[in-house]
C-alpha positions in Angstrom: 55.7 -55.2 -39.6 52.2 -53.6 -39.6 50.6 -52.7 -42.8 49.3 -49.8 -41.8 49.3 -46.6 -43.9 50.8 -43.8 -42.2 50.6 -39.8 -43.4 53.4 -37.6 -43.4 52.9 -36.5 -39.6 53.2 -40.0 -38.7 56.3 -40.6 -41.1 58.0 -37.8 -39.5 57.4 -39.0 -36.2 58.6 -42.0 -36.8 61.9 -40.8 -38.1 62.3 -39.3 -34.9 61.4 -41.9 -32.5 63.8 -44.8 -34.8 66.5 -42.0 -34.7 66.4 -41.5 -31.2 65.4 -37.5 -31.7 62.5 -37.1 -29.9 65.2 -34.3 -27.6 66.5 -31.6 -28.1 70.8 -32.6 -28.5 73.3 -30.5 -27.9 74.0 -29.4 -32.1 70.4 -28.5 -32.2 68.6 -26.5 -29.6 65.7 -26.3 -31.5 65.2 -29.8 -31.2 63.4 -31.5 -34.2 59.6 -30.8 -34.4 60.5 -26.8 -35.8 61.4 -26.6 -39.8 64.8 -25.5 -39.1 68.0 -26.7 -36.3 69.9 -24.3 -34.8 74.1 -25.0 -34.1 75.4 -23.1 -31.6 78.6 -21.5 -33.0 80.7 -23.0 -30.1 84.2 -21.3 -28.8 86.7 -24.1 -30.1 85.0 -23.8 -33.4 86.8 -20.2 -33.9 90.2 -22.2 -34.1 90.6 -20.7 -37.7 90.3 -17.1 -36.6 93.7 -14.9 -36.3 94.6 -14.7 -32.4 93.1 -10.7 -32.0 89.8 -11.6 -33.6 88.9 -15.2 -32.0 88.2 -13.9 -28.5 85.3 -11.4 -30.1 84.0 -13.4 -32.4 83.2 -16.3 -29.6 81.4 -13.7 -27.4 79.0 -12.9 -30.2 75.2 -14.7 -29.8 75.0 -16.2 -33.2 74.2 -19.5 -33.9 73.8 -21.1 -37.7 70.5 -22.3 -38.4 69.8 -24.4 -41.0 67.3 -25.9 -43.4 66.1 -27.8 -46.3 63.5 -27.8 -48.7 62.4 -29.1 -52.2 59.9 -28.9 -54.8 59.0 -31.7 -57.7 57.4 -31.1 -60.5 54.1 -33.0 -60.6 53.9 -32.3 -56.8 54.4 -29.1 -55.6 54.3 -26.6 -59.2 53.2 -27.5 -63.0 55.0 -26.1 -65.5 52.1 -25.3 -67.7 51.9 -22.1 -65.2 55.0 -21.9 -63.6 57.9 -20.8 -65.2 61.7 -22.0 -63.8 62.2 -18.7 -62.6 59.4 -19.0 -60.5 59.7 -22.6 -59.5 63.4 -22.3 -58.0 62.1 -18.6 -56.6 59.4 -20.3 -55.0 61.9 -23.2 -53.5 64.2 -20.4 -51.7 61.4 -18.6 -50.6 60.0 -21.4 -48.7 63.3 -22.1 -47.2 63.6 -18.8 -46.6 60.4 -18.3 -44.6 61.5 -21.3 -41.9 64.6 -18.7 -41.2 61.8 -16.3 -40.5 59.6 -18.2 -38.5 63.0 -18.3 -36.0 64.2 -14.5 -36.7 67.2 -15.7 -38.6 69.2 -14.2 -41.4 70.5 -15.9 -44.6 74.4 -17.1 -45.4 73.9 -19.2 -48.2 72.4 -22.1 -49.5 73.4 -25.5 -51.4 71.0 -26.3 -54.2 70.2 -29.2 -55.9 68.9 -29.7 -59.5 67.1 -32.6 -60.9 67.1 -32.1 -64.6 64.9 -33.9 -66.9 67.2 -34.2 -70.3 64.5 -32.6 -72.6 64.8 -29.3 -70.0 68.7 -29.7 -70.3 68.4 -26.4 -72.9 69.5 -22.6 -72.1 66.3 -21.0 -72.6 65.3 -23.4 -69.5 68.7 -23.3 -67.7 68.6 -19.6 -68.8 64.9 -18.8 -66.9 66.2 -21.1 -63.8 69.6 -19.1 -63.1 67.4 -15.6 -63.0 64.8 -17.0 -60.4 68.0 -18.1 -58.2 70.3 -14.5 -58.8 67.0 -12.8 -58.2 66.4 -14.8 -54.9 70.1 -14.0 -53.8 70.1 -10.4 -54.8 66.7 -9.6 -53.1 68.1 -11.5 -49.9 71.5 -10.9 -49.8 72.8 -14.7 -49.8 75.4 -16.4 -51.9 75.2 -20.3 -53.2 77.9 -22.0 -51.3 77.7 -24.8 -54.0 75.3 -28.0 -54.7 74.5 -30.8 -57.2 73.2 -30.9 -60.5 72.2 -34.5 -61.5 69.6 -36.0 -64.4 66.2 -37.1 -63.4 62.4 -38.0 -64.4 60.8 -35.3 -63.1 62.3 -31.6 -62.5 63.5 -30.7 -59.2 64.7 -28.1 -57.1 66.1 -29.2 -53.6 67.6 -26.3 -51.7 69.6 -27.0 -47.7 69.5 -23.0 -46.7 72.1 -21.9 -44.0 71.4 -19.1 -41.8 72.5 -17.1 -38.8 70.6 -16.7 -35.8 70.7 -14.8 -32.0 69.9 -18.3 -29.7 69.0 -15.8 -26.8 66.2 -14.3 -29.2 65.3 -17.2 -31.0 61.7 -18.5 -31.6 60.7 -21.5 -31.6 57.0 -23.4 -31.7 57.1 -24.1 -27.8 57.0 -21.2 -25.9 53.5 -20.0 -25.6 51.7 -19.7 -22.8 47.9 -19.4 -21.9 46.9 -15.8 -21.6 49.3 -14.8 -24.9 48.2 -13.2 -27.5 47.7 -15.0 -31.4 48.7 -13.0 -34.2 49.1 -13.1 -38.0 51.3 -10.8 -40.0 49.0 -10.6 -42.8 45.9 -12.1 -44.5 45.7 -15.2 -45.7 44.1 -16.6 -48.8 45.9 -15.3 -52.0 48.3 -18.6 -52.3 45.3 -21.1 -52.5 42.7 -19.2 -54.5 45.9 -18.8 -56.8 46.1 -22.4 -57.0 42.3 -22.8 -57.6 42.0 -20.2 -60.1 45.2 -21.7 -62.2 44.2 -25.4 -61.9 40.8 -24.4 -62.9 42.3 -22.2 -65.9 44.0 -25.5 -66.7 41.2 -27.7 -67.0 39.4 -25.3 -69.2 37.0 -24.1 -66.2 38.5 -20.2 -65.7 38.6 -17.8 -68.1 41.6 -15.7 -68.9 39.1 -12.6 -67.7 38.9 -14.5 -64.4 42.6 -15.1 -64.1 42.9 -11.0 -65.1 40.5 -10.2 -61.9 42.6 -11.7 -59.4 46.4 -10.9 -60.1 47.6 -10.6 -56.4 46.4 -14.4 -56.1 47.9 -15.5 -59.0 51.2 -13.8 -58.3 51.5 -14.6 -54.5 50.9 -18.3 -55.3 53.8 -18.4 -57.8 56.1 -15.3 -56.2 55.5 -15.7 -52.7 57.7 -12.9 -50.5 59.2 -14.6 -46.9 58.7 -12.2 -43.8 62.2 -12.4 -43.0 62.8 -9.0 -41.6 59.6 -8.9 -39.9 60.6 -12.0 -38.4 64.0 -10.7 -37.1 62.5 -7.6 -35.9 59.9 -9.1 -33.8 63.1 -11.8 -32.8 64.6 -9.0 -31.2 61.7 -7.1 -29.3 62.1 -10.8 -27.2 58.4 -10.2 -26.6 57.4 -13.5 -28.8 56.9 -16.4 -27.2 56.1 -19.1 -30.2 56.4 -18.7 -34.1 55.7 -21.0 -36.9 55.5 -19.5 -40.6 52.6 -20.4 -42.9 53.9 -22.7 -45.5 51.1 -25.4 -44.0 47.9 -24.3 -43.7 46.6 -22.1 -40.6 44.9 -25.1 -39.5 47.7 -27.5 -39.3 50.0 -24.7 -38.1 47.8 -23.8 -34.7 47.6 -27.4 -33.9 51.4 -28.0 -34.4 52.3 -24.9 -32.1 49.5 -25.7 -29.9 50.6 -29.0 -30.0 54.6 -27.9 -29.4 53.9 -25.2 -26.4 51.3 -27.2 -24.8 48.6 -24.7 -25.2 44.9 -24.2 -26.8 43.8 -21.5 -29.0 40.4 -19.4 -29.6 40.7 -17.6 -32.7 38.1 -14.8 -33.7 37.2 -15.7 -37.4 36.6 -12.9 -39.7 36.2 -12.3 -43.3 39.5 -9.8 -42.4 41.3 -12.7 -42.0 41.2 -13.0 -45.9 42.9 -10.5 -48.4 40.3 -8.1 -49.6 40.7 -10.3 -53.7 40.2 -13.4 -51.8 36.5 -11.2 -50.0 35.8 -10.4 -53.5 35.7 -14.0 -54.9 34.0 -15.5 -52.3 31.3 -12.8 -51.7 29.6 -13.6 -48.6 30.2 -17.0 -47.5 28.6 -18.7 -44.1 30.7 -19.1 -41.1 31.4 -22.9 -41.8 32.6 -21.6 -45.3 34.6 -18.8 -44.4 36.2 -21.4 -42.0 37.2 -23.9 -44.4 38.6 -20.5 -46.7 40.7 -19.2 -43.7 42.0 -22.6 -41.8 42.6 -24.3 -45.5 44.9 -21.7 -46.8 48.3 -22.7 -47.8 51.6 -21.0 -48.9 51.1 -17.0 -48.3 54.3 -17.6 -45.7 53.0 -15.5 -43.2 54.2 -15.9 -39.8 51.8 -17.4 -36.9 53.0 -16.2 -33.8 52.0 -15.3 -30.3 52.9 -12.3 -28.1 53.3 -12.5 -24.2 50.8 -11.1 -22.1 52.6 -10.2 -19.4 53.3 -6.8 -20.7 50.3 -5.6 -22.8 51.5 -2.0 -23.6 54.5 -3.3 -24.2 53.5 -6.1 -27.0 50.7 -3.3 -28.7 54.1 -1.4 -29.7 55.7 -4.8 -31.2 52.8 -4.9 -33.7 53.5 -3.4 -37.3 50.8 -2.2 -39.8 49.5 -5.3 -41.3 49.7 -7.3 -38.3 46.5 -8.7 -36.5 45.5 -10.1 -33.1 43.3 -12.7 -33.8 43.4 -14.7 -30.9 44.1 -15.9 -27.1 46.4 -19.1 -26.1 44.6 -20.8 -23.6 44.9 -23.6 -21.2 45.5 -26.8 -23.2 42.5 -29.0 -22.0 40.3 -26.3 -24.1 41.3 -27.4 -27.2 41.2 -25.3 -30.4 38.3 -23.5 -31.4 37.2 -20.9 -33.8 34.1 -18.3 -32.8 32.2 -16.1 -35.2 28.6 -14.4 -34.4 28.7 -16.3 -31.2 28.9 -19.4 -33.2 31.8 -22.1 -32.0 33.6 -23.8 -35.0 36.1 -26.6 -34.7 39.3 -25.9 -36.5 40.5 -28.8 -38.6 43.7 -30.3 -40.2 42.9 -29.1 -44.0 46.9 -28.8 -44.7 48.0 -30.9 -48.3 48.9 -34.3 -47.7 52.0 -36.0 -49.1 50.7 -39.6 -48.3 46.9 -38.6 -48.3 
């Protein structure tokens, strides 16, 4: 057995290759490299139906898609900034954005609950229950059920089902050289949220600083899923791969270049950050505004890429807020980043689990 350490894109790819899912199987046609399986919804499966309604529901498209996703205190939130509103908000939304990235729709979810005994109070339990009715009312889910059990450290763990159109679906492999990269919004609110809490932790912010920068703050701790965005641009079937922005842009190109067997050039911008995230960092260098842009983490926007074949057609697809920032291109190219006529190499800055 070797002793060598492995990181969590090794781990995962392991699991596959020992589980024999390194294909696509017939319950998932998504395969198992995207955050989410699809299940086709297969004819025999509408046994249950009454006789005049089973013949119209097996001719619809849908498929269930289906995730899961979970947050540990210590890990992935502190609780000497986040509330337990926030933390379980936070755990659906993340869930939620992996429908997105695919154009699905909600059902419902089953949610687990690791429960230190000193949290085991209702002004805790109280706070916990509004993030989650929030979370359904904003999306229009129910809870299907779950498990509540007692632990060391608090934990949300959420398995999020969803329906999805397999003959719109996107996917991370798809792209092809010549389409063009785009981002539904800018990036950089999540992480400077994170830097400016941490830092307000450890006694190095002000609360004056924290005041300045309230859409960082709040996006780190209340992030919002693109979920109709991502079923709208599902159904223009003009997008050819899709991964949402839970990992950092970095790590996210190189998996979808990686998954569509592409490379990418990416015009980097100061745009490419939100206008609080411009303020706090002034006027960085390029290398700087690199690591800002290719490090962020957790704004859930979607990453996707629009075919070329009909250019009119894809300038209609794109919404206010969405940018073009880039070409796929033949694989052998690689992934780069230009800026002033400057070449920058795009890195792997994502948080690591087993760093």
């Amino acid at each position: 057995m070797s002793s060598k350490k492995l990181g969590e894109l090794e781990i995962l790819e392991c699991f596959r290759k020992e589980l024999g899912l390194t294909r696509p199987h017939r319950l998932n046609l998504a395969g198992n490299t995207d955050d989410a399986a699809i299940l086709p919804l297969l004819p025999d499966m509408f046994a249950l139906f009454p006789s005049q309604r089973r013949s119209e529901a097996a001719l619809r498209a849908d498929s269930l898609v289906l995730t899961q996703d979970a947050m540990i205190e210590g890990v992935h939130f502190r609780l000497d900034y986040s509330t337990p509103e926030q933390v379980v908000g936070k755990c659906m939304a993340i869930n939620l954005s992996d429908l997105a990235a695919m154009g699905g729709a909600p059902l419902g979810a089953l949610v687990h609950v690791g429960l230190p005994k000193k949290y085991a109070v209702n002004s805790f339990l109280s706070s916990l229950t509004k993030g989650l009715r929030g979370s359904m009312r904003r999306h229009k889910y129910t809870i299907f059920g779950g498990d509540l059990t007692a632990a060391r450290d608090f934990t949300v763990s959420a398995a999020l089902i969803g329906r999805i159109d397999h003959k719109t679906v996107m996917l991370r492999r798809g792209a092809k050289a010549g389409d063009v990269l785009c981002i539904s919004g800018t990036l950089g609110l999540a992480s400077l949220g994170l830097k400016l809490l941490e830092g307000h932790r450890k006694g190095k912010v002000s609360n004056a600083t924290l005041k300045r920068h309230p859409q960082a703050v709040k996006r780190l701790l209340e992030p919002r899923p693109r979920l109709k965005l991502g079923q709208r641009l599902a159904e223009t079937g003009l997008v050819t791969s899709c991964i949402d922005l839970s990992d950092s842009l970095g790590r996210s190109l190189m998996l979808l270049a990686k998954e569509s067997k592409v490379g990418f050039e990416v015009s980097l911008t100061p745009k490419l950050l939100h206008q609080e995230v411009r303020r706090y960092y002034g006027r960085p260098s390029p290398d700087e505004l690199a690591k800002a842009v290719f490090s962020a983490e957790e704004d859930l926007e979607l990453l996707f890429t629009v075919s070329a074949a009909n250019p009119d057609e894809a300038r209609g697809i794109l919404p206010l807020g969405v940018m073009p920032i880039g070409t796929a291109v033949a694989p052998k190219t690689g992934i780069h980043a230009f800026h002033a006529g400057k070449q920058i190499p795009i890195v792997d800055a994502g948080f690591e689990h087993f760093g």
